[in-house]
Every structure is written in C-alpha cells, then in structure tokens.
C-alpha positions as CSV (number, residue, x, y, z in Angstrom):
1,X,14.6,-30.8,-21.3
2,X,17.6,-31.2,-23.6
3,X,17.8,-33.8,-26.4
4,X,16.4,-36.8,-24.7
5,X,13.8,-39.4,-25.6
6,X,12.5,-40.5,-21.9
7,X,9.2,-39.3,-21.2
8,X,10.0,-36.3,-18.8
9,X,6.2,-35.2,-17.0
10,X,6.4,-31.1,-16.8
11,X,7.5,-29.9,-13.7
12,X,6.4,-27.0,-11.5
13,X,9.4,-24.5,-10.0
14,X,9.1,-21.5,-8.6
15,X,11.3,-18.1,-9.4
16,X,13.8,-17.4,-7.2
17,X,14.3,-14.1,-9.0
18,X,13.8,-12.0,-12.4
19,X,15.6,-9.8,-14.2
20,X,14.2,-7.9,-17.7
21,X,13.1,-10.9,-19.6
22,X,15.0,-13.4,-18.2
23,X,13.9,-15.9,-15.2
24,X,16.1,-17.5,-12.4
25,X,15.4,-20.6,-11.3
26,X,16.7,-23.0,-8.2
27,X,16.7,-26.5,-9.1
28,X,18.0,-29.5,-7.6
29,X,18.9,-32.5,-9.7
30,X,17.2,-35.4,-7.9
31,X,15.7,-37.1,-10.5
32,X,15.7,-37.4,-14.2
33,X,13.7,-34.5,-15.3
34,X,15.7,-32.1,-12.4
35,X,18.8,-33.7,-13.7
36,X,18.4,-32.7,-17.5
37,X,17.9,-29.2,-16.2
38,X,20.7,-28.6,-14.6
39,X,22.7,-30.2,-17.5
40,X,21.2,-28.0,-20.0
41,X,23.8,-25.3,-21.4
42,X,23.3,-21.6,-22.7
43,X,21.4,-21.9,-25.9
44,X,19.4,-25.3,-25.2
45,X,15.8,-24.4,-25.7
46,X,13.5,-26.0,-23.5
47,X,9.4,-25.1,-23.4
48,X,8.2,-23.0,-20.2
49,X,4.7,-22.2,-19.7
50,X,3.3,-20.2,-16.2
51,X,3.0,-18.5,-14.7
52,X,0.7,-20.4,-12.5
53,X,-1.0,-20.0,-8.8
54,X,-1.0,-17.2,-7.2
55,X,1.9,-14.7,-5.6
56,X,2.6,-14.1,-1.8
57,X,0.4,-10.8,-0.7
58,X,2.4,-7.4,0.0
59,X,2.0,-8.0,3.4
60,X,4.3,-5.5,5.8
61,X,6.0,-6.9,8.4
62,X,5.4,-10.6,7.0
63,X,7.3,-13.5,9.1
64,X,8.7,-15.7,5.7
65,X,9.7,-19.7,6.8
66,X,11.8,-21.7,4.2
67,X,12.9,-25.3,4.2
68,X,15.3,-26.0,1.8
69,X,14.8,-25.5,-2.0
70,X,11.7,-23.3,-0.6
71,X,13.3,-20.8,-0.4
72,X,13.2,-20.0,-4.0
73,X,9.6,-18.3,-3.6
74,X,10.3,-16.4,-0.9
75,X,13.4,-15.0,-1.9
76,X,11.0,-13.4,-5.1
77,X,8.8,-12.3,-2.6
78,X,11.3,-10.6,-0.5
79,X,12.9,-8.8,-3.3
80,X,9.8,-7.6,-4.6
81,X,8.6,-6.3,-1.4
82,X,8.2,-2.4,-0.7
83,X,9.9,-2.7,2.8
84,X,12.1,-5.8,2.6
85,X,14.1,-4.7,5.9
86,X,10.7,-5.3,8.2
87,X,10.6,-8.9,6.9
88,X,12.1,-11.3,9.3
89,X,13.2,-14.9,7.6
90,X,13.5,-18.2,9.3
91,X,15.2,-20.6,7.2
92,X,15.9,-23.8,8.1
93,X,18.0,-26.9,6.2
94,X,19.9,-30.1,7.1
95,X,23.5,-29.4,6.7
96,X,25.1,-25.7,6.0
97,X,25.4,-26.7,2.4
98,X,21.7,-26.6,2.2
99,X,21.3,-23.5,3.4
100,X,21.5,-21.5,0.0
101,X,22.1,-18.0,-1.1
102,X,23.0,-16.7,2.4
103,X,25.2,-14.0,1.2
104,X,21.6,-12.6,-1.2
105,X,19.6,-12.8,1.7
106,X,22.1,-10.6,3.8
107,X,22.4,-8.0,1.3
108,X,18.3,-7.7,1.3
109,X,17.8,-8.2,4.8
110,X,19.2,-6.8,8.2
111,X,21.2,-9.4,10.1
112,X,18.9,-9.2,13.0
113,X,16.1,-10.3,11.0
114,X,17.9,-13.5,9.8
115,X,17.4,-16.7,11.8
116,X,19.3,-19.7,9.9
117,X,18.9,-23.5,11.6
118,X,20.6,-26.5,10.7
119,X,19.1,-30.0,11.8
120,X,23.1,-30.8,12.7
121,X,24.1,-27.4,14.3
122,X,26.7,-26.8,11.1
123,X,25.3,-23.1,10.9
124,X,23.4,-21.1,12.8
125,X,20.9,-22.5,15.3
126,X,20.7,-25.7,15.8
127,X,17.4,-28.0,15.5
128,X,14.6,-27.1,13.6
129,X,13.7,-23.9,12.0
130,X,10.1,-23.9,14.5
131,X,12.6,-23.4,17.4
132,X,13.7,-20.1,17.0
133,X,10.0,-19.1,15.2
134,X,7.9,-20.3,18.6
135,X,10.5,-18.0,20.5
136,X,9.8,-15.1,17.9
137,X,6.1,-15.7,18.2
138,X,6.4,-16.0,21.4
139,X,8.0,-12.7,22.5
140,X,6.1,-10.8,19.7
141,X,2.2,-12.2,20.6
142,X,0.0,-10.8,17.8
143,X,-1.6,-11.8,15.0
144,X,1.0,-11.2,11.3
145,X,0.8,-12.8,8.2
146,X,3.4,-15.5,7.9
147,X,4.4,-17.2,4.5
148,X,5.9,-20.6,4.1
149,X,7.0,-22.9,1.9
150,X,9.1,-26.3,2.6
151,X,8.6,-29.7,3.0
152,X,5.5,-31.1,4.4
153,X,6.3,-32.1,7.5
154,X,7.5,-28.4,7.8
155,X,4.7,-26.8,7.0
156,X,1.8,-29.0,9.1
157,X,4.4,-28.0,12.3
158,X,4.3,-24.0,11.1
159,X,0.7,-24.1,10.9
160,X,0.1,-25.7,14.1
161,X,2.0,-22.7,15.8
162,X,1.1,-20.1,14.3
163,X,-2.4,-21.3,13.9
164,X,-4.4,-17.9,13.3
165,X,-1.6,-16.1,11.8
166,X,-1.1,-17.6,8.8
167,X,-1.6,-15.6,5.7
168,X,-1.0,-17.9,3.6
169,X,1.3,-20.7,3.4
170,X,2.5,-22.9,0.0
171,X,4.0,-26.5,0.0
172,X,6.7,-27.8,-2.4
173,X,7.4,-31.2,-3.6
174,X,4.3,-33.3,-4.3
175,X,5.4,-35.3,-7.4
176,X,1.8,-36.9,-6.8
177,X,-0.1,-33.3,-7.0
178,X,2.3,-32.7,-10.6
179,X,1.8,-36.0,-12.2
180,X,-2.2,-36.0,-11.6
181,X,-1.8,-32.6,-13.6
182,X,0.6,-33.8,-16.4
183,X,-2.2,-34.8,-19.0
184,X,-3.5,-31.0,-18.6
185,X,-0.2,-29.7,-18.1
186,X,0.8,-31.4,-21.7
187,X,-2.3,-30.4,-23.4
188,X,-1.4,-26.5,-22.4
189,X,2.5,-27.1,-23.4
190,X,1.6,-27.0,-26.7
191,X,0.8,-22.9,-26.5
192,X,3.8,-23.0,-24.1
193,X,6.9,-20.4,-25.2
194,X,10.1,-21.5,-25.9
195,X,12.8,-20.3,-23.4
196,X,17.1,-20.3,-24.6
197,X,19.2,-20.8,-21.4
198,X,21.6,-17.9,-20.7
C-alpha cells in the first residue's frame, strides 16, 4: 500500500458494496498496513487479488448479525439479495460512532426490521446485540438461516443461541489465521491485478 518500504503482510477485507468495475471497501486504520490504506489517494495503485471464500447463500428470510466492521459483508449480501425487505439485521457496536452506514441500511431495509445495540446505550438498544436477537428467536421459534460476522467473542455467543439455525456464520479479524497464509498469499500476489483508487 502506497510508497512505503515496511514489510506490509496482505490483508483480507471484505466488500461492503460494488458498483460496475469498481469495489467498496470498509477499512479501519488500526495498524500499519490498515493505516496506509486509508491514506492512499485517487490514483495510488495498490495490488488486489480475490476474490476468496465463499458468499452468503440467497437465503429468504435470513436473520444477518454484525459487530462492528462486520458489517461490511453483510451489507453486500443484503444488497444483493432478491427480497432485501424480509431480512431482519441485528447490529451491534460499542459507541454510536461504531455503528456505521445507518442511513444505507435504512434505505435497504424496513425500520421494523432494524435492531441497532450499543454496549453504552448511545443508540438504539442498549447491551449486546444477542439481547434483542434471543427475544426475536424467541418470539419467532423455528428453524432460519442466520448469517454473522463480528468479533469472536460475538460469534461463539450467536452460535450458542441459535444453535441449529445457523446457516452459516463467518468471523473477522484473526491477524493469526492471515499471517499463517501470507507466504501463499505473496506467492499468488504476483498474478494479483493492479487496482487505481477512485
């Protein structure tokens, strides 16, 4: 990323969105590979290779559970989806100013569908975002495919509720899963296309 000489290992993101040929990404600066990202201006060239995994199902009526930056996926998925209106999102964050892109996932999704939590009450619910999906689960028994992607801690706690129901559920944020593929990764960044910010 950018001009500099520190030995950056490639890192995975998902796309929050896409539009003709170009690709929109969420990324936090929280280190110094995130950081040289978010620095980089329209016209820097940078290398992207992917796509890689696998994409949520179609699945109608799907349940979608974001912590923080995991949103990203999820958000693709939604605005992808046939019948975005029967999805029903639980996102949860910290603070308010974690919980990103509220005014995107209002346009795509009926209010009534939309359950934001804060950990310190600053929007929405207050706690976190398991609360308010045990109550849904709760007072809508069945089994329905529910897609997640967070932190750890997040996901072992949506998996223990909704136990039989997941569909399929994603995790976010092991440096230790990316580094143990960085040899491969660099070995395939060779073939990898060059992108220009816009």
């Amino acid at each position: 990323a950018g001009s500099t000489h520190h030995p950056i290992l490639p890192r995975p993101f998902s796309v929050l969105y896409a539009e003709g040929s170009t690709l929109h990404l969420l990324v936090k600066a929280v280190g110094e590979g995130t950081r040289l990202i978010t620095e980089m201006a329209e016209g820097d060239a940078n290398q992207l290779m992917g796509p890689l995994g696998n994409e949520f199902p179609a699945a109608p009526g799907a349940v979608l559970v974001a912590g923080g930056y995991g949103m990203a996926p999820l958000y693709f998925y939604a605005r992808r989806h046939p019948d975005p209106k029967a999805l029903h999102l639980f996102y949860g964050a910290r603070t308010a100013e974690h919980l990103l892109l509220q005014d995107r996932w209002r346009a795509l999704l009926p209010e009534a569908n939309l359950h934001f939590v804060t950990e310190d009450g600053s929007d929405g619910e207050r706690g976190l975002v398991t609360l308010p999906l045990e109550r849904f689960m709760k007072e809508r028994p069945g089994t329905r495919p529910v897609l997640a992607c967070g932190p750890t801690p997040m996901m072992k706690a949506v998996y223990a509720l909704a136990g039989a129901a997941i569909a399929i559920a994603i995790a976010v944020g092991h440096c230790a899963t990316a580094a143990a593929q960085a040899r491969e990764l660099q070995r395939r960044l060779e073939a990898a296309t060059r992108v220009e910010c816009k």
